[in-house]
N, C-alpha and C positions, 0 to 999 in steps of 0.2 A: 517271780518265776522266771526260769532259763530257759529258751527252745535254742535249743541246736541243729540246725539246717545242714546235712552233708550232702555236699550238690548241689552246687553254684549255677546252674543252666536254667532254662526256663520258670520249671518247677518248684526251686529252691527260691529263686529271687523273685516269682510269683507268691510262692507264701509267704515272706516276708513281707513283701508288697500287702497282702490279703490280711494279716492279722495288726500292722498299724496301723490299716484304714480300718479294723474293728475295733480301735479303739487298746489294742496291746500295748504298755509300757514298760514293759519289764525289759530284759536282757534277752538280744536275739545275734548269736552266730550264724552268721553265713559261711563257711566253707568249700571249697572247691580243689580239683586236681590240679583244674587247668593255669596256668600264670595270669591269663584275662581276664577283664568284666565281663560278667555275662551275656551271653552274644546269645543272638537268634538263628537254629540251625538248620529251617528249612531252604533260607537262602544260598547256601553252600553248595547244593545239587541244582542251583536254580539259576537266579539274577545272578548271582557273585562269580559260579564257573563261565555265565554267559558273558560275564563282564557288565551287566546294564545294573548294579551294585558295589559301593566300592565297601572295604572293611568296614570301614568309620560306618556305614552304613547298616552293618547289622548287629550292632550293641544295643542291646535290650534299652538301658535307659544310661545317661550321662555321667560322670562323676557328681556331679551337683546335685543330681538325684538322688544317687546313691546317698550320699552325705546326710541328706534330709531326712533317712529314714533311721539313722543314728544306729549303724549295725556293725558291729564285729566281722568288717568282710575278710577274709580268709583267703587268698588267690595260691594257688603253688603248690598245696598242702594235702596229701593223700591221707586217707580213711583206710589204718590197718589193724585196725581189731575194733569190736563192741562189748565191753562191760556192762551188761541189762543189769544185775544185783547190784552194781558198784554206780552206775548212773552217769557211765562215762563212755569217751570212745578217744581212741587214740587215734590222734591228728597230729601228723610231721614228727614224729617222735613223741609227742607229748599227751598228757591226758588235760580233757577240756570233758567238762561235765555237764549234767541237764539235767531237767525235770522234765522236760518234754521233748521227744527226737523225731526229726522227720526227719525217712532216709529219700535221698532226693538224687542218685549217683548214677541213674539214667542205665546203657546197655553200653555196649561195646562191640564191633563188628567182626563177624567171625571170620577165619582167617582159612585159605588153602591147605589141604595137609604134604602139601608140595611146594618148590619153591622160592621158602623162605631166606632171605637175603640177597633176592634177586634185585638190582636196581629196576625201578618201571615200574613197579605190581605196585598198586595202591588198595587203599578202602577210603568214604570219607564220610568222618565223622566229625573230624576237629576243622576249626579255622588253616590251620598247617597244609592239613593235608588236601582243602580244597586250592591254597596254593600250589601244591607241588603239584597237583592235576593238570592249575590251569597252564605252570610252568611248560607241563611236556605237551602241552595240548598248543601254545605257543610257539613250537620248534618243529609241527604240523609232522607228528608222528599219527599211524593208523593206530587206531583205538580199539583193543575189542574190552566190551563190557560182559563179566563173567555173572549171570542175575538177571533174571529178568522183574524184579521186582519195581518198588515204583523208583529207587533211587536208582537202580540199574538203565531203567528207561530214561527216568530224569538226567543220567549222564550221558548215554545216547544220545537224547536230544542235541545237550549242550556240544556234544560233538562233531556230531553232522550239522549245527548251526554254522561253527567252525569252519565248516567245509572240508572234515577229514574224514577219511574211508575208514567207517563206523560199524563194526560186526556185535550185533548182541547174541548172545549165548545164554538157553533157559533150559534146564533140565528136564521142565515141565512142559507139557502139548502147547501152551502158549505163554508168552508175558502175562503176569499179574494175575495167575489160572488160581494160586491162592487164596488174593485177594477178592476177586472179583468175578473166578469164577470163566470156564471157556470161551462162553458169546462175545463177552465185552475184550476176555485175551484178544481173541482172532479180530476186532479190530481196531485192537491198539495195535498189534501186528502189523496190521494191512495200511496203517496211518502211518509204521513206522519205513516198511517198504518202500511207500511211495516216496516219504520222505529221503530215500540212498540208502537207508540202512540195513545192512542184510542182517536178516531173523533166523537164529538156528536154532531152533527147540528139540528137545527129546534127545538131547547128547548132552555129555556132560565133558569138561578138561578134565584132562589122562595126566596132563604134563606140562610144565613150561617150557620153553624154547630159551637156552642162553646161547646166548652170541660165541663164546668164550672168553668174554672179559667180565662177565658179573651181571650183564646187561640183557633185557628182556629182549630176545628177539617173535615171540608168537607162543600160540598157545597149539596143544597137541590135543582133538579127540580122542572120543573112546573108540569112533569108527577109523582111527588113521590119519583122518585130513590134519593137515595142518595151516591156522591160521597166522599169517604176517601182521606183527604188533609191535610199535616201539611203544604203548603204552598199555599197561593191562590194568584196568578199575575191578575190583572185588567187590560185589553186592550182594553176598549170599547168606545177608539175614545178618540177626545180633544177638549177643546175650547178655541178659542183665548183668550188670555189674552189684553182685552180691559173695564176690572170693572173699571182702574183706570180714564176712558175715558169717562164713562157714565154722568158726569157733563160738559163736555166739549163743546157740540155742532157738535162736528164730528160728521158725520154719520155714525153710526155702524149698520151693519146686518150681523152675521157669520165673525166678524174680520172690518177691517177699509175698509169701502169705499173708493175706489180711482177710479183716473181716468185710462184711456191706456198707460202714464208714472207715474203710483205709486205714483200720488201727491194726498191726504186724497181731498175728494170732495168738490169745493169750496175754498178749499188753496193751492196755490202753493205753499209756505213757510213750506211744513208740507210733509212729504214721508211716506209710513210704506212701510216695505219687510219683505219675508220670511213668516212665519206661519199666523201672525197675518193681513198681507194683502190680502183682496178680490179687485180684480182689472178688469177692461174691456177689457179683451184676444182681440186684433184685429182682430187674423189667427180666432180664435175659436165660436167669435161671442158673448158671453155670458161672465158674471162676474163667475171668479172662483178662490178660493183660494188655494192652491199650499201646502204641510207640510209638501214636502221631500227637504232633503239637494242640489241638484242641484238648486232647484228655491231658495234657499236661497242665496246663492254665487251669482247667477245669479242675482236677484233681486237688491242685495245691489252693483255691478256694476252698475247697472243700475239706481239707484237711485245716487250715488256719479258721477255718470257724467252728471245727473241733475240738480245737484247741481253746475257745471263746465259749466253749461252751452247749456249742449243738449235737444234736442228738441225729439229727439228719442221716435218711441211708443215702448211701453215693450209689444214682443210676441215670448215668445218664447218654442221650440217644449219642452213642461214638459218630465221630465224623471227621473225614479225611479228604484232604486236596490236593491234586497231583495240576503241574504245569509242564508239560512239555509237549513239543513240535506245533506250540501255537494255541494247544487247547489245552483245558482246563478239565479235568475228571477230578468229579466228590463222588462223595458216599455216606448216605449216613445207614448208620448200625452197622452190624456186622454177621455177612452174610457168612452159611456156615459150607464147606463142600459137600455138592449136592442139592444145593439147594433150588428149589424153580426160576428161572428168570424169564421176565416176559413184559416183551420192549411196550410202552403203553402212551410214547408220547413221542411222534418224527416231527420234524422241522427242518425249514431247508434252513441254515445260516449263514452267516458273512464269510466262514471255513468251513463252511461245506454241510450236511445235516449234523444237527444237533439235536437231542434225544434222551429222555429220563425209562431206564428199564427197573421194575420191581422185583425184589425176592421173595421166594415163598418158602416159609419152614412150618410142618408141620399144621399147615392149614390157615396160619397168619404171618400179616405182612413184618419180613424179618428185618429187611434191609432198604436199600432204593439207592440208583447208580444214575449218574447223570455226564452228559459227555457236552458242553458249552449251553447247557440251559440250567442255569442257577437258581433262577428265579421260579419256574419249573417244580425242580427237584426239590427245592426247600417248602413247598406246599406240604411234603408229607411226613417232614419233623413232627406234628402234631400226630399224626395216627400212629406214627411208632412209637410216640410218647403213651400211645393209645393202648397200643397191645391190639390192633384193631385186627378183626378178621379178613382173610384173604376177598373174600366177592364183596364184600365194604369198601375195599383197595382197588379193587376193580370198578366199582360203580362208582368211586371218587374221582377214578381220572378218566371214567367216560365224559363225568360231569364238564372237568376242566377244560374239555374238550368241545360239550355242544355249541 
């Protein structure tokens, strides 16, 4: 048997990983866009723009490793068409066939509908482009971060570490009001304030500023102001990368339909993980797609012992890590807007209180957010593995508490 891996990052080189250690010997392609080994990409918005990581430092695993696991690695080579009847997919011009395909091709960052060719305006996604960040971050230009998402804030950070006049910009009432919902916004807000960096929510860029040589001078509101930038970072979300997919027949809506084991709709011969899969959560009830690094590892387990033979539905409790201005914010599951939050554990700590707050959806515990108490917050993986009810959740962490 052939598996074909399209999508060299995490996910891809985690399934790999996951199906020789189950024992697979057959023939496994690896494939990717990019020209590098597979790299790790939380570092990018993190250690790597901070400087306290060098390159070398976020390669997934070594040449020598690689080598061990005896794979068809593929670096360079874009995915522009799928053959499902014919059992193939066209890679660098050429057709490379399978019996079994996991699409692995991750998202892509969405872009200004302004701008474009402006020197200065960034997004990061690749290795490159956390260089060219750290580049103009190096020449101690002001930054404004377009996003208040978590990589929007995570470059914030890394910018006001810098010591440069750092403005975020969030369309929405606060940072991360998406993810995590208003409470927790307003103070990652106020953490980020105190820190120098001014927080503009509920406006959105009108316009970019050129100097008139090509070159980003600031960015233009919708109310008029205008902010002074010699570097502008783009955070405003991603999209699967599924264009090379749209002649295929798979169904695509927000990334590849699948089923409750990550097999693309209507084929079992076919898997996607990680960013690029929308899939049928069992615990959760609803199709959602996943684009932090846990569900990626997790997924491509979970798809390479699919492939092995299990029968297993994929549900499992999401969970994501943010690092910036010194603290550490998780979360696990996935709370929905709207939903109840309600702070259930204060502690003074070594940066100031730290704090696990609870979600509530529809009578039980949906989520759990934690802001430098790890140890904490991880107590209630179990009850969301639960489905446990809301005053259960509650009489849980009066307990942790007596």
């Amino acid at each position: 048997m052939k598996v074909l891996i399209v999508g060299a990052s995490l996910s891809g080189l985690r399934t790999a990983q996951a199906l020789r250690s189950g024992g697979f010997d057959g023939d496994i392609t690896l494939a990717g866009a990019e020209p590098h080994l597979p790299y790790d990409r939380p570092p990018l918005s993190k250690q790597l723009l901070v400087g306290t990581k060098t390159r070398a430092d976020v390669d997934l695993e070594d040449e020598e490793t690689l080598a061990a696991l005896e794979l068809d690695l593929q670096t360079g080579v874009w995915a522009t068409g799928l053959d499902v009847a014919g059992g193939a997919v066209e890679l660098g011009g050429r057709r490379v066939g399978f019996d079994q395909l996991v699409i692995a091709t991750g998202a892509r960052p969405r872009r200004l509908p302004f701008g474009a060719g402006l020197r200065g305006v960034h997004t990061l996604r690749a290795v490159e482009d956390c260089a060219s960040i750290g580049a103009a971050m190096a020449a101690g230009s002001g930054v404004v971060v377009i996003g208040g998402g978590f990589i929007g804030c995570e470059v914030a950070s890394a910018a006001v570490a810098k010591g440069l006049p750092t403005t975020l910009l969030e369309i929405l009432p606060t940072p991360l009001f998406q993810s995590l919902g208003p409470e927790i916004g307003e103070m990652v807000a106020g953490m980020q304030r105190e820190a120098g960096i001014e927080v503009i929510c509920g406006h959105e860029a009108r316009a970019l500023i050129d100097d008139g040589r090509g070159v980003v001078a600031g960015v233009e509101l919708d109310d008029g102001r205008r902010l002074p930038a010699g570097l502008v970072v783009v955070g405003v979300g991603v999209t699967p990368e599924t264009g090379w997919l749209e002649t295929s027949g798979l169904a695509l809506d927000n990334g590849v339909v699948c089923d409750d084991r990550l097999r693309a709709s209507g084929h079992d011969h076919i898997r996607a993980v990680g960013d690029v899969a929308r899939w049928d959560h069992p615990r959760l009830g609803r199709p959602v797609r996943v684009e932090h690094w846990t569900n990626a590892a997790e997924s491509a387990a979970h798809a390479a012992a699919g492939i092995l033979g299990s029968d297993e539905v994929y549900g499992p409790v999401p969970y994501v890590w943010s690092d910036q201005l010194g603290h550490r914010i998780q979360t696990l599951g996935l709370p929905l807007t709207g939903d109840h939050l309600e702070i259930v554990h204060r502690q003074a700590g070594a940066k100031g209180e730290k704090l696990v707050g609870l979600y509530r959806h529809e009578g039980r515990l949906s989520a759990a957010v934690g802001i430098d108490f790890p140890g904490r917050l991880m107590r209630y993986r179990d009850l969301l593995e639960a489905g446990t009810v809301w005053d259960e959740a509650l009489d849980f962490a009066a307990g942790l508490d007596a």
